[in-house]
VOPAGU-2260 file (C-alpha; in pm, 1 decimal, decimal comma):
REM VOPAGU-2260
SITE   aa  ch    i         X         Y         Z
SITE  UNK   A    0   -1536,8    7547,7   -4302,5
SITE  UNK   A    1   -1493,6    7446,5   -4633,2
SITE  UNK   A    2   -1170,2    7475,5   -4860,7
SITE  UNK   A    3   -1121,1    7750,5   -5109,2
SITE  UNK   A    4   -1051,5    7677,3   -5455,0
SITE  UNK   A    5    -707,4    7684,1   -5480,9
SITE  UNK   A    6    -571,8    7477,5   -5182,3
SITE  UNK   A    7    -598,2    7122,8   -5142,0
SITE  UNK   A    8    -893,5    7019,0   -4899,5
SITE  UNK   A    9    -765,1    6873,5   -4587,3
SITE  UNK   A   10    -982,1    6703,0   -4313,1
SITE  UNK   A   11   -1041,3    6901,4   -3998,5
SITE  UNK   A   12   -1309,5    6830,0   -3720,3
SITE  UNK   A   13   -1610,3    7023,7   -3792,0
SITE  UNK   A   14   -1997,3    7034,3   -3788,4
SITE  UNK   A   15   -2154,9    6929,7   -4119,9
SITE  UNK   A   16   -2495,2    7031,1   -4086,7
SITE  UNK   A   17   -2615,3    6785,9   -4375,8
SITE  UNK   A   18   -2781,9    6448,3   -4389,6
SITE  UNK   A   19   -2499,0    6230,8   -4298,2
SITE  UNK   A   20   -2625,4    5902,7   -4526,0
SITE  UNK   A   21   -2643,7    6104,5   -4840,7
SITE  UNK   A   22   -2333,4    6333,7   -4975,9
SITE  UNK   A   23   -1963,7    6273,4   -4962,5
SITE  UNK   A   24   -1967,1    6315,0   -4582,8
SITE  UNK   A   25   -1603,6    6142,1   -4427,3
SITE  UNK   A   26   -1698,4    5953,8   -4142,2
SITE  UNK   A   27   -1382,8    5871,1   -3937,7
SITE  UNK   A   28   -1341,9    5620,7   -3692,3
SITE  UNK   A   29   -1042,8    5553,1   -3495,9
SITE  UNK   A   30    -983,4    5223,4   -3347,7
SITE  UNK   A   31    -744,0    5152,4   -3086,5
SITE  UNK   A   32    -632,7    4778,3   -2947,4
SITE  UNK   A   33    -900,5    4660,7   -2694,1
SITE  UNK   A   34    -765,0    4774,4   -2365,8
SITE  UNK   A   35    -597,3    4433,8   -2136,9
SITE  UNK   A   36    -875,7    4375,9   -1863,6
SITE  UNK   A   37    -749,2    4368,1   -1491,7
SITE  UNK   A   38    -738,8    4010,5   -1351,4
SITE  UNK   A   39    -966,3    3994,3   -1107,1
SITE  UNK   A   40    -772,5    3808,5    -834,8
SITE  UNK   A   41    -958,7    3610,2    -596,1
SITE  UNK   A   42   -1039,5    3763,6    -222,7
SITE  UNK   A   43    -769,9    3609,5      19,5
SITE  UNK   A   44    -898,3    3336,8     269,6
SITE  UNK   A   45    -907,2    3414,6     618,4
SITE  UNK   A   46    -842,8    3023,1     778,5
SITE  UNK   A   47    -947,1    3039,4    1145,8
SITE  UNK   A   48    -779,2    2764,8    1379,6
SITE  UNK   A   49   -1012,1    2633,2    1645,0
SITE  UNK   A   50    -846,8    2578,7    1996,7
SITE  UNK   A   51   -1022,7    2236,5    2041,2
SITE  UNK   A   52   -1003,9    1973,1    1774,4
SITE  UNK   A   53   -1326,5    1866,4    1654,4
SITE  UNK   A   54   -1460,0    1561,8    1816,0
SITE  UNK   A   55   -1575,4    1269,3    1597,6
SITE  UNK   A   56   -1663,9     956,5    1652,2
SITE  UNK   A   57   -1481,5     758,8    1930,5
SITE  UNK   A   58   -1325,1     462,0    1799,0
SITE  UNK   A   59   -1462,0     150,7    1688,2
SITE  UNK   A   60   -1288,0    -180,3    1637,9
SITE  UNK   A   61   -1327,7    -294,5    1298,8
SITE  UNK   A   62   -1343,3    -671,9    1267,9
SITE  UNK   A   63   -1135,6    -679,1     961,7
SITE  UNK   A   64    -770,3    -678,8     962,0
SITE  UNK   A   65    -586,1    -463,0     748,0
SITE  UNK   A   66    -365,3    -656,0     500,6
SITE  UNK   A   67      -8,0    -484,5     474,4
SITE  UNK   A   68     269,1    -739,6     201,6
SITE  UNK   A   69     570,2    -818,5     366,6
SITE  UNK   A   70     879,7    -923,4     163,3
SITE  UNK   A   71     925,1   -1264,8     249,2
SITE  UNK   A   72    1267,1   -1308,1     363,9
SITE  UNK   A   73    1219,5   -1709,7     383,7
SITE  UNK   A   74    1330,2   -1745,1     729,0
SITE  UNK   A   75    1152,6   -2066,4     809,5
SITE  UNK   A   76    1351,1   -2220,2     474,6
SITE  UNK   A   77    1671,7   -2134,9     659,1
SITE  UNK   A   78    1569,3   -2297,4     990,3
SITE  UNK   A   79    1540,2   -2603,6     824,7
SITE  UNK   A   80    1848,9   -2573,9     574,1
SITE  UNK   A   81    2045,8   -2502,4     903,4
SITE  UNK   A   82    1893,7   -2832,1    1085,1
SITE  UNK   A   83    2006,3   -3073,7     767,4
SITE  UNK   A   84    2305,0   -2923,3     734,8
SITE  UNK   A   85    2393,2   -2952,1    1098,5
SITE  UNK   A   86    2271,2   -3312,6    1089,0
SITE  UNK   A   87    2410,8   -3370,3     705,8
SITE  UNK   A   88    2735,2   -3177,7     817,8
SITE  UNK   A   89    2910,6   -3471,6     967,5
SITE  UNK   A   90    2922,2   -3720,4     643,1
SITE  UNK   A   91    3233,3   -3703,9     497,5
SITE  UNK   A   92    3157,7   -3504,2     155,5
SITE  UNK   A   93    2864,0   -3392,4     240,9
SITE  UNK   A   94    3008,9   -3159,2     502,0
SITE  UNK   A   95    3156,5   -2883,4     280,3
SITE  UNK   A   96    2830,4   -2885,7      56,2
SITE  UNK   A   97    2657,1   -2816,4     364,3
SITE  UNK   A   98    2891,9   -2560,7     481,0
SITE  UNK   A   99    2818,6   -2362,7     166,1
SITE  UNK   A  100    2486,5   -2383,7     180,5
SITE  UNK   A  101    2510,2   -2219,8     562,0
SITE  UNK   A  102    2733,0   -1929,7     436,9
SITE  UNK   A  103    2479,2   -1860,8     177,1
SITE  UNK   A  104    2192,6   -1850,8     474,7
SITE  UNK   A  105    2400,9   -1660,8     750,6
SITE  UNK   A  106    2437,3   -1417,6     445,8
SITE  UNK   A  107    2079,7   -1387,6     319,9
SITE  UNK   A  108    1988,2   -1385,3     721,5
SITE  UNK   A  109    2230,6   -1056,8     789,2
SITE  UNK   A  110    2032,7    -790,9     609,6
SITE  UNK   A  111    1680,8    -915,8     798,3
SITE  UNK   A  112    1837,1    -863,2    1131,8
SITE  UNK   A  113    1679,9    -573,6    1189,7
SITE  UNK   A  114    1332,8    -766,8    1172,2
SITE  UNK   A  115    1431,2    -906,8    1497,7
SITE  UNK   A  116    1341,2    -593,5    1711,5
SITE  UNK   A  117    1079,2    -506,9    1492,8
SITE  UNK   A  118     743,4    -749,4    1553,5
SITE  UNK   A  119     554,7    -654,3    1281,1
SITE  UNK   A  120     697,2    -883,9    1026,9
SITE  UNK   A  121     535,0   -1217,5    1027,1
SITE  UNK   A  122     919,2   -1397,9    1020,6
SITE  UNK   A  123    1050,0   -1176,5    1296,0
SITE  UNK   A  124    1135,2   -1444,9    1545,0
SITE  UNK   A  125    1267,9   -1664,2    1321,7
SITE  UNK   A  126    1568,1   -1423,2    1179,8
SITE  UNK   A  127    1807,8   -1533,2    1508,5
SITE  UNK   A  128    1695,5   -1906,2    1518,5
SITE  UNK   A  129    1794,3   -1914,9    1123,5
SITE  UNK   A  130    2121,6   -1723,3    1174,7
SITE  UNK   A  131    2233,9   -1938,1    1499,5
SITE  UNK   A  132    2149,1   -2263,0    1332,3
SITE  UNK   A  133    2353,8   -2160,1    1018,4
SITE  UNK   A  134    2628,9   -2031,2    1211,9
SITE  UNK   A  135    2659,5   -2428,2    1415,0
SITE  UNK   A  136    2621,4   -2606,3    1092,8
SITE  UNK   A  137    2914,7   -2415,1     921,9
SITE  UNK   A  138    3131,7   -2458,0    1221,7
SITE  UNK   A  139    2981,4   -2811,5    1202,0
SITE  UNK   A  140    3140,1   -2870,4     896,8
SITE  UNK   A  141    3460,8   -2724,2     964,4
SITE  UNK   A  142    3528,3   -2918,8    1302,9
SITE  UNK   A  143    3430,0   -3222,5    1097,1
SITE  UNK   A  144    3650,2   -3119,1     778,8
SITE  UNK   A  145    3950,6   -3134,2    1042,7
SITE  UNK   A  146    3830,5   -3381,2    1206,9
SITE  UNK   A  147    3810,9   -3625,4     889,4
SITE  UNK   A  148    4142,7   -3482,3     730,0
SITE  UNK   A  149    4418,4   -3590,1    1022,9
């Protein structure tokens, strides 16, 4: 099929039946945008329970103890504060000084009273001793503030 004369050529799909590297042969190719390719997603995974837990190796004592940090809460520094100040709290001046100092221990003592039910703080059985001895020096002081004043 080839264009008369008078009309302009236009391009239509047809058989040349010529070599194809020699000539004014058009060679057309239409590209299009690469087609996306499917994600492949992975197979799901069947996870099969077994009734009976798997048994491993029975237990075995290890000879080292496992080190766990405590917060040291000073408990044993309390026990003796309260002592002195019990003892100290009797002296005439001395005995509001040591009163003060036993407020500030029954205070610091209150939030660690929960370490007395617990026995796996180190300073667990020392929380109540350090709060009662407190407690007797500051009333210590006060019996022996009136007692000094009148």
């Amino acid at each position: 099929m080839q264009p008369s004369d008078g009309t302009k050529p236009t391009i239509q799909d047809s058989v040349v039946g010529r070599d194809m590297h020699t000539g004014n042969v058009i060679h057309n190719h239409y590209h299009l945008p690469p087609a996306p390719q499917p994600v492949q997603q992975p197979p799901p995974q069947t996870v099969i329970y077994s009734p009976n837990p798997p048994q491993g190796a029975p237990y075995q004592h290890n000879p080292q103890q496992v080190f766990i940090p405590y917060k040291k809460i000073h408990a044993t520094d309390w026990i003796i504060f309260g002592v002195l100040a019990i003892i100290l709290g009797m002296i005439p001046g001395l005995n509001f000084c040591c009163g003060l100092v036993s407020g500030v221990g029954v205070i610091s003592m209150l939030p660690h009273l929960h370490l007395a039910k617990n026995n796996q703080h180190p300073d667990s059985g020392k929380v109540i001793p350090a709060l009662v001895l407190n407690a007797i020096a500051i009333f210590v002081a006060l019996f022996s503030t009136i007692l000094f004043m009148s």
